[in-house]
N, C-alpha and C positions, 0 to 999 in steps of 0.2 A: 389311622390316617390312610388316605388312597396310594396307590404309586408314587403321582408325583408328588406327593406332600412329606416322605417318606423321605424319597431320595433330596426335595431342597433341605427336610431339617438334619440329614447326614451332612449337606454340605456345606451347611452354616453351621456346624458344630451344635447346634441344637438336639434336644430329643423329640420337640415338639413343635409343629407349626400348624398354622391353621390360616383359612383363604382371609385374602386380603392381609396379612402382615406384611411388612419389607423388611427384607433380610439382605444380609449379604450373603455371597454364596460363592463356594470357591469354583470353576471353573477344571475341570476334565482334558478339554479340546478345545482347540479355539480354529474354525475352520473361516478362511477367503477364499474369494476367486478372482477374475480378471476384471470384472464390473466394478465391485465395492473392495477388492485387493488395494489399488491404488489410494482411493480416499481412505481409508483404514491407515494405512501406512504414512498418507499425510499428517492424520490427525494424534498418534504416536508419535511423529515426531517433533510436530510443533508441540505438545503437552509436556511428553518425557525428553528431547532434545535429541539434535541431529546426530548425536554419538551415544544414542539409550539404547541398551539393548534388550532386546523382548523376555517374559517372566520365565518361558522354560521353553527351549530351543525345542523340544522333542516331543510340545502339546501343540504344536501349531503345524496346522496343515494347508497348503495353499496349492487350491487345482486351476487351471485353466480350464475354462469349458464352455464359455455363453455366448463373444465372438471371436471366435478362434480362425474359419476357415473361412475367413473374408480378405478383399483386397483391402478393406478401409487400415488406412494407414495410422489411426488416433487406438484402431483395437486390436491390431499389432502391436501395437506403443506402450498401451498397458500389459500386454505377458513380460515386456522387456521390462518394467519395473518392476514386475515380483521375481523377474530374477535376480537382477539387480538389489534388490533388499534380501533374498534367500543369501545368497552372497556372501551379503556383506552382514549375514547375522548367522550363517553356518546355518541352517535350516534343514535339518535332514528331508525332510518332506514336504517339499515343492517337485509336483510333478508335470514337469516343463512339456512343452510341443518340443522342443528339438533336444537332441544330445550335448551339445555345444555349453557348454557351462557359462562361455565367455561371448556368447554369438549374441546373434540378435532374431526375432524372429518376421518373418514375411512369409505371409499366404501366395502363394502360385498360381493367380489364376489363370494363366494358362496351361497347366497340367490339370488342370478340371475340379470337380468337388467328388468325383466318385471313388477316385484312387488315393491313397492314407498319404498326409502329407503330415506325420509325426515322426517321433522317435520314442526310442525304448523304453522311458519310463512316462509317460502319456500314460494318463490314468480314464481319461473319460470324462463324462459327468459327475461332478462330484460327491450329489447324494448316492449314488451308485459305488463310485469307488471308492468313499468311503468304508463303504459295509468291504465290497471287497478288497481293501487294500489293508483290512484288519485295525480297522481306528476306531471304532465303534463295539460298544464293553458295558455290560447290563450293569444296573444302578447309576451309571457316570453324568457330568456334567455335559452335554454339547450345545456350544453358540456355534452361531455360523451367519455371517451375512449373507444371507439369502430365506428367504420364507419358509422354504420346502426343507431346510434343517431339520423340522419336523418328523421326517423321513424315521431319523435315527431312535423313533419312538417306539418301531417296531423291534428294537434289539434291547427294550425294559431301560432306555434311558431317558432323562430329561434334555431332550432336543428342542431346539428353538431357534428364529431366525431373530438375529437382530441388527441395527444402524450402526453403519461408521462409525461413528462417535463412541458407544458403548463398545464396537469392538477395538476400537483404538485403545480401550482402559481397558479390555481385557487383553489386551498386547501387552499393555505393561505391567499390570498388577495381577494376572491370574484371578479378579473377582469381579464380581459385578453387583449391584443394588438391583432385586428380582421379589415383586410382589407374586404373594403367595396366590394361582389361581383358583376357582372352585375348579370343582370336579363333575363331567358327567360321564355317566358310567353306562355302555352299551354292552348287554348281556348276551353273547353271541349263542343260540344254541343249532342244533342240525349240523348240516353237512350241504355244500352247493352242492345245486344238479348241476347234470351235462349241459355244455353251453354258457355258464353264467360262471363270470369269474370275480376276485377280488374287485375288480375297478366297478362291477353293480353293486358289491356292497358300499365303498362309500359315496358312492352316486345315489343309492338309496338314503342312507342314512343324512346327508346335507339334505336330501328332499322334502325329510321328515323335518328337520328343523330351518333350515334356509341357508343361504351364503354366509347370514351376521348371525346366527344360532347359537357358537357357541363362542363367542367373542369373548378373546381374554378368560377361557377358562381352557380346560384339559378335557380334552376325548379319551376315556379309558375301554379296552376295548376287556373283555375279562369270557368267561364262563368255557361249558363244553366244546364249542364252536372253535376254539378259539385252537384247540389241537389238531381242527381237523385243515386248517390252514398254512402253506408254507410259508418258510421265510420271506419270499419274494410277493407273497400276498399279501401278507404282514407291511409290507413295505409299503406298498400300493396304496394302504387302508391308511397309515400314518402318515403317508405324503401329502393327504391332500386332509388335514385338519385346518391347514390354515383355508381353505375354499370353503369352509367352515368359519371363519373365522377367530379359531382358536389359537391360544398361547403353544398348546404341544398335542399331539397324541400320544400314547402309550399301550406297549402291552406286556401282559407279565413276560415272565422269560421262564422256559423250559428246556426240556431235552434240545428239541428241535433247534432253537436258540442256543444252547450252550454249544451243540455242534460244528453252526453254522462259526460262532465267534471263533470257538478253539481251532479250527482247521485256517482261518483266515490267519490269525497272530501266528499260529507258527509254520505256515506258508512265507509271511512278509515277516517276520521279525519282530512286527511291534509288541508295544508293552505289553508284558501277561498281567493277569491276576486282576480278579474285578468280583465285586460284591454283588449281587444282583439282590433286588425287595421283591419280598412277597407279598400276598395280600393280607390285609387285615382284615378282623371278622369283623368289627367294628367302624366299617367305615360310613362318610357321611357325603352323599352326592346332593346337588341341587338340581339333577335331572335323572331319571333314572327309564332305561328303556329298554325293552326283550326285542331281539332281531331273531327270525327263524331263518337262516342260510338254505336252509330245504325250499323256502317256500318265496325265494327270489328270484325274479328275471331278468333276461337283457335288458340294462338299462339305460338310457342317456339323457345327457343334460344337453337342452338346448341352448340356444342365443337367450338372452346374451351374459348367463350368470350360470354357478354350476347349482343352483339350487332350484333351477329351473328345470322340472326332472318328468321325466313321460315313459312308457314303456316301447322298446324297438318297435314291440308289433304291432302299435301304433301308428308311428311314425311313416308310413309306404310309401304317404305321400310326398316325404320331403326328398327332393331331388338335391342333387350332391356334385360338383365339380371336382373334388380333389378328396384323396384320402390319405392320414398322415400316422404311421406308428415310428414312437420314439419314446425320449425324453428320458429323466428320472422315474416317473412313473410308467412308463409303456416302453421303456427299451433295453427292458433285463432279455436275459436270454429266453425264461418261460413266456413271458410277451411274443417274442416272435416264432417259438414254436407254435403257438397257437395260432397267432395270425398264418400262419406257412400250412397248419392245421386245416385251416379252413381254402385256401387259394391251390394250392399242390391240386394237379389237373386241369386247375382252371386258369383266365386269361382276366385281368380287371378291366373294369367298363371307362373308369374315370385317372387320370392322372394320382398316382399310388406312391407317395415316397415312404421308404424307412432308415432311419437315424440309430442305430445301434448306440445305448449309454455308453458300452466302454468297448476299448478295445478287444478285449479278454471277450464280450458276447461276438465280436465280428471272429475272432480265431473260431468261437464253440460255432457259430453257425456254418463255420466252411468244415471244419472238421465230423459235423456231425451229419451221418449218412440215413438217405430212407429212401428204401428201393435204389442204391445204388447211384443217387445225386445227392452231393451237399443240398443242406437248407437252404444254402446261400443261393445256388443254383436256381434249388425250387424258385424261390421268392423272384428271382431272375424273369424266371421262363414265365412266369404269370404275369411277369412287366410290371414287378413292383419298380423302383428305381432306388436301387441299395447304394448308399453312401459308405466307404469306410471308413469315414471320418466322425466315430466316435465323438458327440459334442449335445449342446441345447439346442445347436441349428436352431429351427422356425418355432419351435415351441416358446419362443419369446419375441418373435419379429426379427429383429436383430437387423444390421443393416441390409441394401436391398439386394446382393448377392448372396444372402444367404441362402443356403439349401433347404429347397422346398417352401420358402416363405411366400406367402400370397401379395402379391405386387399389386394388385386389384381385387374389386368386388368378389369374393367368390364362396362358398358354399362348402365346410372342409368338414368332415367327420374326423377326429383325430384321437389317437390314445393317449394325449398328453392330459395335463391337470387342472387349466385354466383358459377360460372362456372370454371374459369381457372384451367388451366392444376393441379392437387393435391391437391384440395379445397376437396374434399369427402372422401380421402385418397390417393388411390395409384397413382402415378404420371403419371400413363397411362392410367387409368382410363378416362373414356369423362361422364361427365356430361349432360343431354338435361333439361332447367330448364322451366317450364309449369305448367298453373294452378290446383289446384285440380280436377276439371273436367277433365283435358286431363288428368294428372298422373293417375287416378282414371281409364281411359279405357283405356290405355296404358298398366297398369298392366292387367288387365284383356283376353287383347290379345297378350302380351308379344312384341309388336311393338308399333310407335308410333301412336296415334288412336284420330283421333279427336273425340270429347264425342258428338255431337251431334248425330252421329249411334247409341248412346244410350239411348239418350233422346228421340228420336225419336221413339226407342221402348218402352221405358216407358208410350209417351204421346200413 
């Protein structure tokens, strides 16, 4: 059996499953947020009723992250009901904007979008702090209402975004009805050059197959390649299987992985002890394909789909108005090392925002020194506009005070995950999505610029 075939017949008590069965399957985590938090919560209590209490207080995790640091009064309204249900169902893990247990929350827009308008346990973006909040545990089950669930594929588990409705029954029941996907298997081998980071690998790989490529099946990522990648690569490369259109990504789990998990649980406390799957010699893909990592370049996906894929140094001619790093996928902390990589000395050509995932990146970027300025600094002096308000900001539009959203037509190079036509705000808007390396020299020349021109003068 592949990974995920492995891990659903562990968690239907099966020894065996194969693509296309439906099964039940027992459920790991079960992750909300402030978007699908509320109707989730709806749908659990009309089903299970107004005094039901959820299957296991301590697998349910609920982040605020997607509009968080707006005036709109309706998405304030929804953090105040997942505190409100954290509450009243003892939730250890709801990680609120404010300290205030019994408060209510309101954005300040008169104190501005740059300076932190949280409290102490603000986790961030949720794919993000999930891994870092130590919720995420190789072989396990993870639903989450949100797409980009996906995410948790790179820590060897079965991640997956799903609806209301199903998370409402996995509110109450800890299981879900989960058809078995095929599998295809992407054989990593080499090692990246300088310049080319995880986000060309899976901008390469949708390109190769398309946006709807692997729909309703599983991205397995496997082979030599696959050691010479971080955690946060890894991350990168399973966030964006749904822009794919896949069911989940996956990668095995190793040192590196067992690392990354054991220092996060017993940093945070949560649950130890987790099974991780191996591979089989025997397994059976319905796609099978060799990536050489040596032999890939800056790449991006233009307007208006991410499957839409060209190489930077191509692209010279496309002129740029705004350049954007952040998100789940572009706002760990090595994202903006690298962006800060490429700008440190220099000054950007075109309006430059960055969206830090979590909090915990906004601490390591002030705290961390080169030549004697924080990163934060750096990113400063080069006229990024650093937010530290940890969130999804623009990477999903959100309303129109959101930070950094495009309010009009305009032209954005971004290190986020997703393209289509009104995904950043305005419906005419073109999106070009590319690694922090490229986004990083792109702003700097207000076109699209592959970073090794840059690198090149650095070395």
């Amino acid at each position: 059996m592949t990974l995920t075939e492995k891990i659903l017949a562990r968690a239907s008590g099966r020894t065996h499953v194969a693509p296309g069965d439906n099964i039940w399957v027992n459920a790991d985590v079960l992750l909300t947020h402030d978007v699908c938090g509320p109707g989730t919560i709806g749908v659990f209590k009309r089903e299970f009723g107004q005094a039901a209490k959820v299957w296991a207080k301590d697998r349910i995790v609920i982040i605020p992250d997607h509009y968080i640091f707006t005036a709109d009064s309706m998405s304030n309204r929804n953090v105040d009901i997942l505190r409100e249900f954290s509450r009243e169902q003892g939730l250890p893990y709801f990680y609120d904007v404010i300290d205030d247990p019994n408060g209510a929350w309101q954005f300040d827009a008169a104190q501005g979008q740059f300076k932190k308008q949280y409290g102490k346990n603000f986790a961030g973006v949720c794919h993000t702090a999930m891994a870092e909040r130590g919720h995420v545990r190789p072989g396990e089950i993870l639903f989450g209402t949100d797409s980009h669930t996906c995410m948790g594929g790179a820590f060897n588990m079965f991640a997956t975004g799903i609806g209301n409705t199903d998370a409402g029954f996995v509110m109450g029941t800890g299981k879900l009805l989960v058809k078995v996907p095929e599998t295809m298997r992407f054989y990593l081998e080499g090692a990246l050059a300088p310049g080319v980071m995880a986000k060309d690998v899976i901008l390469h790989v949708i390109g190769m197959i398309g946006f709807d490529g692997a729909t309703y099946r599983a991205m397995q990522y496997e082979g030599p390649g696959v050691a010479s990648l971080t955690i946060d690569d890894r991350m990168t490369i399973a966030n964006m299987a749904i822009e794919a259109g896949a069911k989940n990504g996956i990668f095995p789990a190793d040192k590196i992985t067992f690392d990354y998990v054991d220092a996060r649980i017993a940093a945070n406390g949560t649950r130890k002890g987790y099974t991780p799957t191996e591979i089989d010699a025997d397994q059976k893909f319905v796609y099978d394909a060799k990536v050489d990592l040596s032999a890939l370049e800056p790449t991006v996906a233009m307007h208006p789909n991410p499957g839409n894929r060209a190489l930077a140094k191509e692209l010279g001619n496309v002129e740029l108005d705004r350049a954007y790093v952040g998100s789940c996928t572009g706002g760990k902390l090595s994202d903006f090392l690298a962006f800060a990589e490429i700008v440190q000395g220099h000054t950007v050509k075109i309006d430059t925002f960055g969206v830090p995932a979590t909090p915990h990146v906004v601490d390591e970027l002030k705290a961390t020194q080169w030549d004697g300025k924080s990163v934060w600094t750096i990113l400063e002096d080069a006229g990024v506009q650093m937010t530290e308000n940890a969130s999804c900001a623009a990477c999903l539009g959100g309303p129109v005070d959101t930070f950094g959203r495009m309010n009009k037509p305009l032209k954005c190079i971004s290190a986020t995950n997703r393209n289509f036509p009104g995904r950043m705000g305005h419906k005419d808007s073109q999106v070009f999505l590319a690694s922090p390396y490229t986004v990083a020299a792109s702003a700097l020349t207000g076109r699209i610029t592959d970073p090794r021109e840059y690198l090149a003068v650095a070395a």
